[in-house]
mmCIF file of the N, C-alpha and C atoms, coordinates in Angstrom:
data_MODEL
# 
_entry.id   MODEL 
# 
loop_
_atom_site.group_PDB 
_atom_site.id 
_atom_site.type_symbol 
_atom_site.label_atom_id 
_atom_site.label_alt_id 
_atom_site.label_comp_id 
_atom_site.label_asym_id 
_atom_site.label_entity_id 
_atom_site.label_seq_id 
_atom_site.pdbx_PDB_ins_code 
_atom_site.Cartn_x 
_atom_site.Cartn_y 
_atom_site.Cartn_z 
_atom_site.occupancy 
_atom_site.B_iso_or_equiv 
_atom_site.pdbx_formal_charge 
_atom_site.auth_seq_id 
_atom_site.auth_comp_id 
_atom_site.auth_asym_id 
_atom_site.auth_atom_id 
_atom_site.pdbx_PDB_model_num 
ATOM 1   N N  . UNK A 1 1  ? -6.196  134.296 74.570 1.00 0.00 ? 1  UNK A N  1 
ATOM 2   C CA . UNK A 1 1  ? -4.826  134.594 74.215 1.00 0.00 ? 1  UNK A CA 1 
ATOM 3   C C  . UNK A 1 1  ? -4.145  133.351 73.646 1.00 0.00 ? 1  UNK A C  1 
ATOM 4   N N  . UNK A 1 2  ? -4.173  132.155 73.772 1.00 0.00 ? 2  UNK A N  1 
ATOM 5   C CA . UNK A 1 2  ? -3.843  131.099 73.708 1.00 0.00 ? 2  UNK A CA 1 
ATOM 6   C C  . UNK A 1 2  ? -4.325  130.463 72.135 1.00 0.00 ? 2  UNK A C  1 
ATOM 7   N N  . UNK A 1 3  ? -5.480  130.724 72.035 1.00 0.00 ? 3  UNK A N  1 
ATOM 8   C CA . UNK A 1 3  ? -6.196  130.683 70.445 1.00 0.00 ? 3  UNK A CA 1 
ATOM 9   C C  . UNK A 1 3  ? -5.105  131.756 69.703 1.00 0.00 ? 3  UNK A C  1 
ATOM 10  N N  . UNK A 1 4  ? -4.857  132.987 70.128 1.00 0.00 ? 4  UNK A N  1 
ATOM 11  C CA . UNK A 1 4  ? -3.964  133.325 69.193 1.00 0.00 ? 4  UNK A CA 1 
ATOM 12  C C  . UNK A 1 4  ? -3.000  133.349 68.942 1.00 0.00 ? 4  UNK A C  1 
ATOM 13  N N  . UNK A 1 5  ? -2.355  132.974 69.895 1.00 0.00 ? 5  UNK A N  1 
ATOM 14  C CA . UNK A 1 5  ? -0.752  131.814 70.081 1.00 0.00 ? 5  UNK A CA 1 
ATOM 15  C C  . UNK A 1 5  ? -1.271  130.708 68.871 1.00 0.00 ? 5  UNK A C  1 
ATOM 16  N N  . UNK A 1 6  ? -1.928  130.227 69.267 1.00 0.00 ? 6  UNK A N  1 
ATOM 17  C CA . UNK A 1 6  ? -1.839  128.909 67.781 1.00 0.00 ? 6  UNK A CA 1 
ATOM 18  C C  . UNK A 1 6  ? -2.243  129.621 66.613 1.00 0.00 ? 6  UNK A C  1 
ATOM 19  N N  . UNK A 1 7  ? -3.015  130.472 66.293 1.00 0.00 ? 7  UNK A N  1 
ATOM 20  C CA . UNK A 1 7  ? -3.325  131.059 64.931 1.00 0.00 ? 7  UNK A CA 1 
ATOM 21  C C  . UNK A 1 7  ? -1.743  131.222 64.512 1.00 0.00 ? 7  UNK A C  1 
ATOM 22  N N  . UNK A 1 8  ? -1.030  131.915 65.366 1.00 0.00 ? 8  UNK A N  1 
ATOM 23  C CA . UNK A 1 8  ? 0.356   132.594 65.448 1.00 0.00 ? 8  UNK A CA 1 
ATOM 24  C C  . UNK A 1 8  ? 0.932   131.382 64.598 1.00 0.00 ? 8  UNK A C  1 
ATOM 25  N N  . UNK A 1 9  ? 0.976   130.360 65.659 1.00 0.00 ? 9  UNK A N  1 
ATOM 26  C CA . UNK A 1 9  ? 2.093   129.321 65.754 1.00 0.00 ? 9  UNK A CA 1 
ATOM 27  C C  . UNK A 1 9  ? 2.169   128.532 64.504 1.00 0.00 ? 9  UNK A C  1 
ATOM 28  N N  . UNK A 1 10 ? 0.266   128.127 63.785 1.00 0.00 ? 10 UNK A N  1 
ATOM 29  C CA . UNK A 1 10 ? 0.229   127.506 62.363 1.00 0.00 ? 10 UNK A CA 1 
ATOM 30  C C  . UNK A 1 10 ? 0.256   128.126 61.722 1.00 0.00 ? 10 UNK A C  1 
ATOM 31  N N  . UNK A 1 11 ? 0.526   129.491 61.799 1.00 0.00 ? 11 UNK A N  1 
ATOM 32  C CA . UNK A 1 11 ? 1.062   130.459 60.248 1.00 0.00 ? 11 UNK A CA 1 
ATOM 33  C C  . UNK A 1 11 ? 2.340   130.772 60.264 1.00 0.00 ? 11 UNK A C  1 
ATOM 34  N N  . UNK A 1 12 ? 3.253   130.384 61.089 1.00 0.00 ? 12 UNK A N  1 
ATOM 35  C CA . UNK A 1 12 ? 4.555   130.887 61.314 1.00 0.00 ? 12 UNK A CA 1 
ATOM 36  C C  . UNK A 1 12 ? 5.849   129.644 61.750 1.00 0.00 ? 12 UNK A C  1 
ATOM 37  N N  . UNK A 1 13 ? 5.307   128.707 61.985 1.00 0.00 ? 13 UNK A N  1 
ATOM 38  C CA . UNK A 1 13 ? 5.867   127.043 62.742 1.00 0.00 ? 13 UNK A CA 1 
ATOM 39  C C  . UNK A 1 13 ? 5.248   125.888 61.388 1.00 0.00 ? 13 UNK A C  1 
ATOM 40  N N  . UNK A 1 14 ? 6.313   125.419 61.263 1.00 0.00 ? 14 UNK A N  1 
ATOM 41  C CA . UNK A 1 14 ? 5.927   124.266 59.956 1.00 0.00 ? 14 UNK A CA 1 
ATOM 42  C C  . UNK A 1 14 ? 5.342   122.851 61.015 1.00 0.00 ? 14 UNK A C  1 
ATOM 43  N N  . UNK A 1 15 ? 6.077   123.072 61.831 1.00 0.00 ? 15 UNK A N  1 
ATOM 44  C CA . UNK A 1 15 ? 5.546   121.827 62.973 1.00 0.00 ? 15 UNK A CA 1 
ATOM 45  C C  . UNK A 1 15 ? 4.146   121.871 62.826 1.00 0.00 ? 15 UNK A C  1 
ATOM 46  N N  . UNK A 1 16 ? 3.575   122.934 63.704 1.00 0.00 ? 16 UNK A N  1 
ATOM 47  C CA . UNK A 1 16 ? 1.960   122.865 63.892 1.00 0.00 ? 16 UNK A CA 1 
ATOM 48  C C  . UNK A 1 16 ? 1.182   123.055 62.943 1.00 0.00 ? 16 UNK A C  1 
ATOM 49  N N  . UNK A 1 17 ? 1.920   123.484 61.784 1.00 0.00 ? 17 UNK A N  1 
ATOM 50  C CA . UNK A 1 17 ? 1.207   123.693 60.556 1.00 0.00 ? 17 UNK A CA 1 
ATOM 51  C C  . UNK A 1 17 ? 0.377   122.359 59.919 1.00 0.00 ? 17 UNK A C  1 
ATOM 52  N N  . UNK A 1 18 ? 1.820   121.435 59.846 1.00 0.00 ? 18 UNK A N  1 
ATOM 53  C CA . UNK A 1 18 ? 1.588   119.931 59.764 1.00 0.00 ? 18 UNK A CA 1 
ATOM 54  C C  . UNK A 1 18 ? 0.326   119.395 60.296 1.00 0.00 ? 18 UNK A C  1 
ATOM 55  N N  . UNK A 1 19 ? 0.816   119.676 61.640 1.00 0.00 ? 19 UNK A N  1 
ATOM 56  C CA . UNK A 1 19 ? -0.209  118.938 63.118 1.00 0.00 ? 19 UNK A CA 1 
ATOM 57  C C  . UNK A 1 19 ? -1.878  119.855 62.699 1.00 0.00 ? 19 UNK A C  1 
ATOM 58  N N  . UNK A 1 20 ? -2.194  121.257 62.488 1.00 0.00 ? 20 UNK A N  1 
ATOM 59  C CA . UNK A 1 20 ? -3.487  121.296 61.855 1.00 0.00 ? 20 UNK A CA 1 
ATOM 60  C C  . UNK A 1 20 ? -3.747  121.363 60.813 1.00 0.00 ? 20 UNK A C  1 
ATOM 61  N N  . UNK A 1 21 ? -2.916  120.794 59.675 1.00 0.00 ? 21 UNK A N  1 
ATOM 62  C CA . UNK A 1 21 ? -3.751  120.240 58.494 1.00 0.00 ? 21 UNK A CA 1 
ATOM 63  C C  . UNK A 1 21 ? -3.892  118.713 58.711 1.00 0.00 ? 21 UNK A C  1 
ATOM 64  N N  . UNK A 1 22 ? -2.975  118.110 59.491 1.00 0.00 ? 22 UNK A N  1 
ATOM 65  C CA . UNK A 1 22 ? -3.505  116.551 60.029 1.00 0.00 ? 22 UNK A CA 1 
ATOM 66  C C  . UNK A 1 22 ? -4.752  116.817 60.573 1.00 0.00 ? 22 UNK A C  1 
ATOM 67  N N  . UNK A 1 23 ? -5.032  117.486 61.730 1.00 0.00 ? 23 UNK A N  1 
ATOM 68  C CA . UNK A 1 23 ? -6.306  117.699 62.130 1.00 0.00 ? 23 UNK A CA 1 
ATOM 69  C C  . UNK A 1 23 ? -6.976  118.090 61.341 1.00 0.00 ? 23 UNK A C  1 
ATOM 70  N N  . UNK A 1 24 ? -7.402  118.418 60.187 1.00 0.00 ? 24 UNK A N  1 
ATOM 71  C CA . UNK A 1 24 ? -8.286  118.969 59.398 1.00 0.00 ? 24 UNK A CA 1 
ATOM 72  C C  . UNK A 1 24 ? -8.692  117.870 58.208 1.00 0.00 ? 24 UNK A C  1 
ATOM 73  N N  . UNK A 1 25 ? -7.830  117.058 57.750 1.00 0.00 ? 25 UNK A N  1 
ATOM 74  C CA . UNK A 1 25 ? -7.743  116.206 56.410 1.00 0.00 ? 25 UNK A CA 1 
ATOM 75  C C  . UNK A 1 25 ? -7.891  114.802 56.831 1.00 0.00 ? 25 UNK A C  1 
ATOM 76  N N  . UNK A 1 26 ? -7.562  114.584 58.143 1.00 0.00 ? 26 UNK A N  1 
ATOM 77  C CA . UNK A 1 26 ? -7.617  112.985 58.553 1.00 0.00 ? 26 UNK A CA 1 
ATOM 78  C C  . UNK A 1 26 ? -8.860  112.036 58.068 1.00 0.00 ? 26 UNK A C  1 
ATOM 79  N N  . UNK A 1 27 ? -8.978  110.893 57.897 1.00 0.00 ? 27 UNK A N  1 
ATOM 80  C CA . UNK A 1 27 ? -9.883  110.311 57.340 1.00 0.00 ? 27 UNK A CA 1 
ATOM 81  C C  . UNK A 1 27 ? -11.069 110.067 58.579 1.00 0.00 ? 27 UNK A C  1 
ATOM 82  N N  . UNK A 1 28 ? -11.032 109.586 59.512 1.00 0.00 ? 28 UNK A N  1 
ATOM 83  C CA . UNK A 1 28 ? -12.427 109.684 60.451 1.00 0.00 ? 28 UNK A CA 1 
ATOM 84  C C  . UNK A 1 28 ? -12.042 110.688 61.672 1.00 0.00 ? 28 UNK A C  1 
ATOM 85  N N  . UNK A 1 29 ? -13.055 111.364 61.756 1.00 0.00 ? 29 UNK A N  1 
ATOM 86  C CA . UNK A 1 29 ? -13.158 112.463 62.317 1.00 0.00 ? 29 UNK A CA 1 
ATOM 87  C C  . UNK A 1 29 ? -12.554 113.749 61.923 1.00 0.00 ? 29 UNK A C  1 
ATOM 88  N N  . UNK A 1 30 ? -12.022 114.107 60.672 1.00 0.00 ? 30 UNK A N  1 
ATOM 89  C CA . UNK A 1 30 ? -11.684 115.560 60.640 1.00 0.00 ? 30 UNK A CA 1 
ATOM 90  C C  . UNK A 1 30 ? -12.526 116.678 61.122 1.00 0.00 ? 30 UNK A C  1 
ATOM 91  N N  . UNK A 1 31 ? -11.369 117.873 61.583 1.00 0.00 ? 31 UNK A N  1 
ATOM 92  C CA . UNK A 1 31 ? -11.906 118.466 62.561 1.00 0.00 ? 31 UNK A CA 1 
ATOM 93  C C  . UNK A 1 31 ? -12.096 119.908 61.912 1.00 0.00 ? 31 UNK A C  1 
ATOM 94  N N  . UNK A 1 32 ? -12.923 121.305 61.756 1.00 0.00 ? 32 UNK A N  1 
ATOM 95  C CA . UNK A 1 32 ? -13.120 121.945 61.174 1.00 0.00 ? 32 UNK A CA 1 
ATOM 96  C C  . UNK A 1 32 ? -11.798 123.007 61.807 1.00 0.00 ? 32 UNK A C  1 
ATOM 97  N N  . UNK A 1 33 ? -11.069 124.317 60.841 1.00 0.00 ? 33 UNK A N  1 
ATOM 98  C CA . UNK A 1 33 ? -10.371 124.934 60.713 1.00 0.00 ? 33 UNK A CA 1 
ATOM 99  C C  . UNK A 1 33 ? -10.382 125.445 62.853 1.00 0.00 ? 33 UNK A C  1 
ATOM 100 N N  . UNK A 1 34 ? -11.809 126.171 63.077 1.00 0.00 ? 34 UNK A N  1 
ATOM 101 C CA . UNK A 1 34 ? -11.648 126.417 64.481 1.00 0.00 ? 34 UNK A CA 1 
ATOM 102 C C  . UNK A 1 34 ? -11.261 125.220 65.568 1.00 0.00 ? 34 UNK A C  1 
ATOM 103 N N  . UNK A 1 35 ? -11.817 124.938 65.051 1.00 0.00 ? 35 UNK A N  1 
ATOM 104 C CA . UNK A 1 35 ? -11.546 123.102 65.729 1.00 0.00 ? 35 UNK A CA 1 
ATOM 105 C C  . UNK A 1 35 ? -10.108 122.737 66.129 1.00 0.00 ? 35 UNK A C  1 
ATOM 106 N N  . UNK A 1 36 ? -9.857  122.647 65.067 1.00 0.00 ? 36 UNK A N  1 
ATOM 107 C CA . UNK A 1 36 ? -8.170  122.256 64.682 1.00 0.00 ? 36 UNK A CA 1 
ATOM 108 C C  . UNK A 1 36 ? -7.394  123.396 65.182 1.00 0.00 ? 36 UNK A C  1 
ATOM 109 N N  . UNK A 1 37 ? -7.464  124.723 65.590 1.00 0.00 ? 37 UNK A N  1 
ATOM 110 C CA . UNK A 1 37 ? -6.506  125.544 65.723 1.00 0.00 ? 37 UNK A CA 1 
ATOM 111 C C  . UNK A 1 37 ? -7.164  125.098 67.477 1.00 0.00 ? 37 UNK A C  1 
ATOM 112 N N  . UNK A 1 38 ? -8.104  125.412 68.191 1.00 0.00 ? 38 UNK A N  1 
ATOM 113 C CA . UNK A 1 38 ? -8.742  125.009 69.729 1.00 0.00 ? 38 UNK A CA 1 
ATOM 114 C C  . UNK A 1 38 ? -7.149  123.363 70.032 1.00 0.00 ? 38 UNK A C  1 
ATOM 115 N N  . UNK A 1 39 ? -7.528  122.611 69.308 1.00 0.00 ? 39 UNK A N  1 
ATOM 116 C CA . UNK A 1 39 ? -6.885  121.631 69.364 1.00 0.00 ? 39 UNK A CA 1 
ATOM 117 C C  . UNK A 1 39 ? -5.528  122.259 69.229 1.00 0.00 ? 39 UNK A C  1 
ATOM 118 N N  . UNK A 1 40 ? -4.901  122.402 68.318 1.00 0.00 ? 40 UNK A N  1 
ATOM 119 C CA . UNK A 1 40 ? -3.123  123.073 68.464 1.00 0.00 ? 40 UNK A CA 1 
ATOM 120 C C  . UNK A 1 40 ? -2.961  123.329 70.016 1.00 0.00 ? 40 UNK A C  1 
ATOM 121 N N  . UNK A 1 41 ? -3.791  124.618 69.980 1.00 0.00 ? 41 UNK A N  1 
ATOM 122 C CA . UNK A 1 41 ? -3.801  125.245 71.439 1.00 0.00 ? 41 UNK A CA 1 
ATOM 123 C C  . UNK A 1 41 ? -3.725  124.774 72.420 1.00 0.00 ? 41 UNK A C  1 
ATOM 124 N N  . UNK A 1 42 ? -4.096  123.199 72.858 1.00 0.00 ? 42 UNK A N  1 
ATOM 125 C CA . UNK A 1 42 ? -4.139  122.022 73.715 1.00 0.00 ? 42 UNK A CA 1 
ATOM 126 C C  . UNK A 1 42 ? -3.049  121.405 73.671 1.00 0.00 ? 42 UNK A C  1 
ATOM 127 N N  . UNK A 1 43 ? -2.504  121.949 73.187 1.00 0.00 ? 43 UNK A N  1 
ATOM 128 C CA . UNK A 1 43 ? -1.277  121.231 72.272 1.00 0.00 ? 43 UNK A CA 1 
ATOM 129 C C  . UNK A 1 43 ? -0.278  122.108 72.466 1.00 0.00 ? 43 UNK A C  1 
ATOM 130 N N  . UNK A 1 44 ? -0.144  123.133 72.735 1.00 0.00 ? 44 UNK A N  1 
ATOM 131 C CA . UNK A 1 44 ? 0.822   124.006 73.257 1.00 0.00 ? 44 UNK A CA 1 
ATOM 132 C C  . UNK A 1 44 ? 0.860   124.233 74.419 1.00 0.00 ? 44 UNK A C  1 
ATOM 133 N N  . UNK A 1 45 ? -0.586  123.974 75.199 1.00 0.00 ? 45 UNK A N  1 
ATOM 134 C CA . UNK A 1 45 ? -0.574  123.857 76.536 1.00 0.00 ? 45 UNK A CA 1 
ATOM 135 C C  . UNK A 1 45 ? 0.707   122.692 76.699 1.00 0.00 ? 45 UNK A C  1 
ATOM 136 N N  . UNK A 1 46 ? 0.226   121.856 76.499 1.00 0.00 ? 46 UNK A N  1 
ATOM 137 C CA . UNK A 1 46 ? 0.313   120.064 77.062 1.00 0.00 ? 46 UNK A CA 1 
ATOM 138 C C  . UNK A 1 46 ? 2.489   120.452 76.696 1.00 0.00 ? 46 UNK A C  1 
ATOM 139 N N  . UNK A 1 47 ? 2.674   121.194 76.185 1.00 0.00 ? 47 UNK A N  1 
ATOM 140 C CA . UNK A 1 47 ? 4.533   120.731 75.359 1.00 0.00 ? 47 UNK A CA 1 
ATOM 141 C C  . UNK A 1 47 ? 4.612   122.036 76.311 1.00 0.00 ? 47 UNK A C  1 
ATOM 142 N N  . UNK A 1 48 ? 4.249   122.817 77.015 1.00 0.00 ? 48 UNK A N  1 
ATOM 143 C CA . UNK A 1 48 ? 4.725   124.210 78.263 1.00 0.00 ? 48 UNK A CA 1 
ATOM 144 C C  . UNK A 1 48 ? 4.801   123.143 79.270 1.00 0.00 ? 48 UNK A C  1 
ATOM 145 N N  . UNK A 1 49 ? 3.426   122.714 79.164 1.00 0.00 ? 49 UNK A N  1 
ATOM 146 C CA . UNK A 1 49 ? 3.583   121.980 80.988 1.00 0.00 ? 49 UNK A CA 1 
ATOM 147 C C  . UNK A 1 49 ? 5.298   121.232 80.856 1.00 0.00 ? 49 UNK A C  1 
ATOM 148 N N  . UNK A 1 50 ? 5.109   120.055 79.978 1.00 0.00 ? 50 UNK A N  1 
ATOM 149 C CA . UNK A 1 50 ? 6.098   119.377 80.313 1.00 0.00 ? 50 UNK A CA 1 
ATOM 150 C C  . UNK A 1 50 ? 7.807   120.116 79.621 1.00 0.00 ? 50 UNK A C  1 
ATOM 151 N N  . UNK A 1 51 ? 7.469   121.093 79.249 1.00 0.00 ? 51 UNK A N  1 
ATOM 152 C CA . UNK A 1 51 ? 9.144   121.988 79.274 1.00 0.00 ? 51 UNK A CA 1 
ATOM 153 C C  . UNK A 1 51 ? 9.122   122.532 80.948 1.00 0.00 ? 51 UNK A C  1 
ATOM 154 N N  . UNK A 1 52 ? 8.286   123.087 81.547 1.00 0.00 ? 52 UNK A N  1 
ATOM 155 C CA . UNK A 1 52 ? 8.992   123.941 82.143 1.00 0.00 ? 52 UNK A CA 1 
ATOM 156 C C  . UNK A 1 52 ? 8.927   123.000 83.699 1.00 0.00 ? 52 UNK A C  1 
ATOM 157 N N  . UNK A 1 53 ? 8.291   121.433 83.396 1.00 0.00 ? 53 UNK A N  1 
ATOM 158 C CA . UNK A 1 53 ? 7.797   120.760 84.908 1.00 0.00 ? 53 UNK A CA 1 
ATOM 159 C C  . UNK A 1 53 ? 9.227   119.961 85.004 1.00 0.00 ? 53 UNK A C  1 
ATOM 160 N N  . UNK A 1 54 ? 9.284   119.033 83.271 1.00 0.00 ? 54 UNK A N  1 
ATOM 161 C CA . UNK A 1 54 ? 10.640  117.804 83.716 1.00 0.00 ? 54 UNK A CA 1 
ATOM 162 C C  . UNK A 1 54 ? 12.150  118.945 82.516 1.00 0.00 ? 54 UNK A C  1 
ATOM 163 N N  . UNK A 1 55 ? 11.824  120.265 82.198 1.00 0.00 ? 55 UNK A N  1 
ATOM 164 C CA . UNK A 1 55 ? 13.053  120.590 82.003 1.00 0.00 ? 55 UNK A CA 1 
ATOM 165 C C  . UNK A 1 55 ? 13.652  119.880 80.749 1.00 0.00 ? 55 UNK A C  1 
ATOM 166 N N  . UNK A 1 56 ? 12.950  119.727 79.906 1.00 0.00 ? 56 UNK A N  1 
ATOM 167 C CA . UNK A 1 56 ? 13.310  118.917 78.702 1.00 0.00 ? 56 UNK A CA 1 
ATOM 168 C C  . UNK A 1 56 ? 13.402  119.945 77.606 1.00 0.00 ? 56 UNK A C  1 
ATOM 169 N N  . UNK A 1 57 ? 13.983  120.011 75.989 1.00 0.00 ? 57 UNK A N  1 
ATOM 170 C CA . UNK A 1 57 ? 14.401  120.594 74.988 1.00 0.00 ? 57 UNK A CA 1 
ATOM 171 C C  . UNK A 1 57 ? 13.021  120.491 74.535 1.00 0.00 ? 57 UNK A C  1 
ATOM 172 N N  . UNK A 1 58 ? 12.283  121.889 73.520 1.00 0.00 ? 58 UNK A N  1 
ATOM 173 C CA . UNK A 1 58 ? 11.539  121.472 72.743 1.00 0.00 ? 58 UNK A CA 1 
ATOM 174 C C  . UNK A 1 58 ? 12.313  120.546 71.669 1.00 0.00 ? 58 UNK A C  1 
ATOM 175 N N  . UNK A 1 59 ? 11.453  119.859 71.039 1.00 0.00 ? 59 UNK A N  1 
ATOM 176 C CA . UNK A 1 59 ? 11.489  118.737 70.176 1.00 0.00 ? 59 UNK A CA 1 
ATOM 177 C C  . UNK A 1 59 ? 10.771  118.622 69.018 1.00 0.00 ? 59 UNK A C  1 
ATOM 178 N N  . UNK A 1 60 ? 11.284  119.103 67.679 1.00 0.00 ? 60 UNK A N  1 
ATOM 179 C CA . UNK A 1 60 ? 9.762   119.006 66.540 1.00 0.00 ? 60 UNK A CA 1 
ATOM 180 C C  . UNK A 1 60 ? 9.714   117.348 66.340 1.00 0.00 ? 60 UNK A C  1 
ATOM 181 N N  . UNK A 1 61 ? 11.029  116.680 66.433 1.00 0.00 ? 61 UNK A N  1 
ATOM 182 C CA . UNK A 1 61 ? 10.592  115.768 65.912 1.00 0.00 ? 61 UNK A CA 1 
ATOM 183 C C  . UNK A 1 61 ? 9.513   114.300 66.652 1.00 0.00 ? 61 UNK A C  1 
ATOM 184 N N  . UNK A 1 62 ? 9.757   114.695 68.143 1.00 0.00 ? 62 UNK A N  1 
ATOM 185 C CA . UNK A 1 62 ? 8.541   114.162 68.945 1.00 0.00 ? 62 UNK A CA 1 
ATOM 186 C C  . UNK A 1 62 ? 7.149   114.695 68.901 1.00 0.00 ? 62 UNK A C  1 
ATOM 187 N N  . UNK A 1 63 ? 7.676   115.765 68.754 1.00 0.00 ? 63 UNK A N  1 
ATOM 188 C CA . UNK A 1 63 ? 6.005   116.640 68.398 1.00 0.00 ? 63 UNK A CA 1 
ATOM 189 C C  . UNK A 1 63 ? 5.063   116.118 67.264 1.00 0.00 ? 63 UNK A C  1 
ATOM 190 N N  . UNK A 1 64 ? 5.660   115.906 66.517 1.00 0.00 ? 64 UNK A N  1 
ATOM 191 C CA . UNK A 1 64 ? 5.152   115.161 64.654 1.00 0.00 ? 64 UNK A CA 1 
ATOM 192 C C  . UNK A 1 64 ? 4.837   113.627 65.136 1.00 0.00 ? 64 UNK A C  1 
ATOM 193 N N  . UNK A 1 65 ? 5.782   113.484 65.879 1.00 0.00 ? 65 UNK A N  1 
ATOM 194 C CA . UNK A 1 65 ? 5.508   111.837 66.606 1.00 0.00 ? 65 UNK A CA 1 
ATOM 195 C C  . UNK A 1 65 ? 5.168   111.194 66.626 1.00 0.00 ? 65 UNK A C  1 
ATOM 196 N N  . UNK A 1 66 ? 4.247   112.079 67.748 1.00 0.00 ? 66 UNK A N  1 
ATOM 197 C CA . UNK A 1 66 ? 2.940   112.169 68.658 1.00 0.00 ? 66 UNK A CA 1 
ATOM 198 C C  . UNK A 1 66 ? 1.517   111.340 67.425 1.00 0.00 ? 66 UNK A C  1 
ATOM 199 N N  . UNK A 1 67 ? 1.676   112.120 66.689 1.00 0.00 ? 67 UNK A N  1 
ATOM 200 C CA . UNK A 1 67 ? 0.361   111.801 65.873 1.00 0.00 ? 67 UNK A CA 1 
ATOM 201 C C  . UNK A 1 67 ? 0.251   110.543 65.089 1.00 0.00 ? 67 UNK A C  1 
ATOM 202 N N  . UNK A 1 68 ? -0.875  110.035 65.302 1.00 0.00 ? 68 UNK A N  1 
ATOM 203 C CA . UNK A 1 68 ? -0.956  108.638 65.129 1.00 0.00 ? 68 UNK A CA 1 
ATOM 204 C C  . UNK A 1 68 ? -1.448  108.719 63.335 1.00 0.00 ? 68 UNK A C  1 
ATOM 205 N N  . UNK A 1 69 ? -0.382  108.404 62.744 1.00 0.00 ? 69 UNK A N  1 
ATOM 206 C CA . UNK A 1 69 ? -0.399  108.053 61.194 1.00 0.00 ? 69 UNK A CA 1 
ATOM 207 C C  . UNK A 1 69 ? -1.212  106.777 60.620 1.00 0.00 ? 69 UNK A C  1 
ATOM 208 N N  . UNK A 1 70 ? -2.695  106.266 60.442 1.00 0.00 ? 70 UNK A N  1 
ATOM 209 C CA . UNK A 1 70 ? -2.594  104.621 60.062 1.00 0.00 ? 70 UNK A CA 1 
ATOM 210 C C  . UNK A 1 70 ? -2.122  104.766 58.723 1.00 0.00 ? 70 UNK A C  1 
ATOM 211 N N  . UNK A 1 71 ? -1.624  105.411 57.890 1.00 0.00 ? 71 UNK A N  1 
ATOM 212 C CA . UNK A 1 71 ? -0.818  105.074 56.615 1.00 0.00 ? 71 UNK A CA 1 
ATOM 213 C C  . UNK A 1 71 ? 0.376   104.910 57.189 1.00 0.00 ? 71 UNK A C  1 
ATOM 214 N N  . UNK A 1 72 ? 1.296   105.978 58.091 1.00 0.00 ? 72 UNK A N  1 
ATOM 215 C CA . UNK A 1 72 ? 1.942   105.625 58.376 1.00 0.00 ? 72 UNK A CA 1 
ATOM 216 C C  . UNK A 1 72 ? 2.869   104.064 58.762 1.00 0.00 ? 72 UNK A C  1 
ATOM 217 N N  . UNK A 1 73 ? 1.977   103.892 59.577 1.00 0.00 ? 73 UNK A N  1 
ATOM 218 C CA . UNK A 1 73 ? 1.993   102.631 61.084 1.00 0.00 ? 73 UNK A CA 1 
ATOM 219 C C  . UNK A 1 73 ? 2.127   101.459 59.797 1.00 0.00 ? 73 UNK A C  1 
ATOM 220 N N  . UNK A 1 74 ? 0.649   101.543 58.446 1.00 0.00 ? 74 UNK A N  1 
ATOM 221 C CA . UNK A 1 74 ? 0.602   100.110 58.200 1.00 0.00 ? 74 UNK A CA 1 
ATOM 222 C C  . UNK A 1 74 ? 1.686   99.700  57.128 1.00 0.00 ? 74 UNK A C  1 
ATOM 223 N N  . UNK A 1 75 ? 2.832   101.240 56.742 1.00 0.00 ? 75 UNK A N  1 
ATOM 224 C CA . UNK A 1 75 ? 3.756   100.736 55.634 1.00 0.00 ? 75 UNK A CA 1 
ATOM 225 C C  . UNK A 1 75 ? 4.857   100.084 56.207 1.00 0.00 ? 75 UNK A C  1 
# 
């Protein structure tokens, strides 16, 4: 059920959309289409736990964050 929560979530959420074409295009280790949606899904786990444990707002812009850019980081 959870796999299809993320199928859901990267065809319908620009957030995770982002987050699995990062997973898919990254330069070492890209991860294949099932791959990358398994991963989202870990990823929707991990942002439930901590909404419903410390009571916090979802957040896209921590969500995008999260992901470690090295183009980003080295401009």
């Amino acid at each position: 059920m959870l796999y299809e929560a993320a199928i859901s979530l990267v065809g319908k959420n620009a957030e995770f959309r982002e987050i699995h074409e990062y997973y898919r295009t990254r330069k070492e280790n890209p991860l294949k289409k099932m791959q990358s949606v398994v991963a989202v899904a870990c990823k929707i786990l991990r942002i439930f736990y901590v909404i419903l444990t410390k009571g916090v707002e979802y957040d896209p812009e921590k969500l995008l964050g999260d992901i470690r850019r090295p183009q980003v980081q080295a401009a």
